[in-house]
C-alpha positions in Angstrom: -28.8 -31.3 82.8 -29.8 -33.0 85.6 -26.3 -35.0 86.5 -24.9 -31.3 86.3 -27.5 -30.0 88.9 -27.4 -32.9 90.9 -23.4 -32.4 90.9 -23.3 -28.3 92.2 -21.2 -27.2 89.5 -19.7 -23.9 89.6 -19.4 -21.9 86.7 -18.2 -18.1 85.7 -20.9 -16.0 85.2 -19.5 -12.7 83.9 -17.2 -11.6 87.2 -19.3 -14.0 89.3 -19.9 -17.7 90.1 -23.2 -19.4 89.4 -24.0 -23.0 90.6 -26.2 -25.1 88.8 -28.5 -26.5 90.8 -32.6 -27.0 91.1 -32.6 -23.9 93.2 -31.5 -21.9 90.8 -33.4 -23.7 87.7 -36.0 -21.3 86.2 -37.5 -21.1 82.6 -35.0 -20.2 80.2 -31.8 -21.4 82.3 -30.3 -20.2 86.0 -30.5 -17.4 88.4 -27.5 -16.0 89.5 -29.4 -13.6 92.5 -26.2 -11.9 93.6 -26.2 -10.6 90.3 -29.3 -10.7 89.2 -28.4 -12.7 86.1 -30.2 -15.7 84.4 -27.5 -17.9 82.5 -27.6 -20.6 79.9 -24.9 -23.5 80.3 -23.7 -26.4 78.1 -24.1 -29.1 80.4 -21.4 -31.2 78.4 -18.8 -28.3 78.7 -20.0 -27.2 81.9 -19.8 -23.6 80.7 -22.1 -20.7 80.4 -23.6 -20.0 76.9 -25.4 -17.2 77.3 -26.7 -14.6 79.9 -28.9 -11.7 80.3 -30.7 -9.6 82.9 -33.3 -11.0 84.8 -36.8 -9.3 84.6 -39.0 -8.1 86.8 -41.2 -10.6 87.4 -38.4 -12.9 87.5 -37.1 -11.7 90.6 -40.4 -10.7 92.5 -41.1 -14.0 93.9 -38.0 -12.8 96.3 -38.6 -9.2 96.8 -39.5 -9.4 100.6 -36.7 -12.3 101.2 -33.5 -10.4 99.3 -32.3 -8.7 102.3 -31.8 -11.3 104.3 -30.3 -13.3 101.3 -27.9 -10.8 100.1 -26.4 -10.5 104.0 -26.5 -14.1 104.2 -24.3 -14.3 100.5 -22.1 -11.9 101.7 -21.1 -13.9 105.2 -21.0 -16.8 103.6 -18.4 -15.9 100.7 -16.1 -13.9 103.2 -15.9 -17.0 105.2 -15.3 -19.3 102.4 -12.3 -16.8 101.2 -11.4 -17.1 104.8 -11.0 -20.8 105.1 -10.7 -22.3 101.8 -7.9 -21.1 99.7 -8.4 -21.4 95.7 -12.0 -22.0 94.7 -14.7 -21.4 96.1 -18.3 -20.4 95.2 -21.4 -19.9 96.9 -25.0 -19.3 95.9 -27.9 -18.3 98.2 -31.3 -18.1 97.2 -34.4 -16.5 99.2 -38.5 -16.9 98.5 -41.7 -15.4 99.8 -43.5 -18.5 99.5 -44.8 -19.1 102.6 -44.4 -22.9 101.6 -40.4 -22.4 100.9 -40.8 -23.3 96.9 
């Protein structure tokens, strides 16, 4: 698990692309915030394994911050699609803490 995080893979989540990384670690496997989607992966395959909706409490610790990191996402993946042809993927991730955990 941790060579996978420590590597940024991509993978498809549903019609979207997670990244495994620490960021996104949480109990019970990855947020995907631009869908709000928690995934499991098989490391070893690199693929998803399961997903499911994230709950409520799950995604308050960003309630004040999701503006800003849903505009943020969306800049970001037009100009990926704008400058790097094939695959791409991008993942942005926002908090309220005020100490930025």
């Amino acid at each position: 698990a941790e060579h996978t995080e420590q590597g940024l893979y991509a993978v498809d989540v549903e019609d979207a692309k997670g990244i495994i990384c620490p960021q996104a670690k949480m109990e019970g496997g990855y947020l995907l915030p631009s869908t709000d989607t928690v995934f499991q992966v098989d490391h070893v395959e690199q693929k998803v394994t399961s997903t499911r909706p994230a709950t409520e409490e799950e995604m308050g610790a960003r309630s004040r911050s999701e503006p800003y990191r849903s505009e943020v996402q969306k800049v970001l993946k037009t100009y990926l699609g704008e400058h790097f042809l094939g695959q791409n993927a991008c993942c942005t991730y926002g908090t309220d803490n005020e100490d930025g955990s």
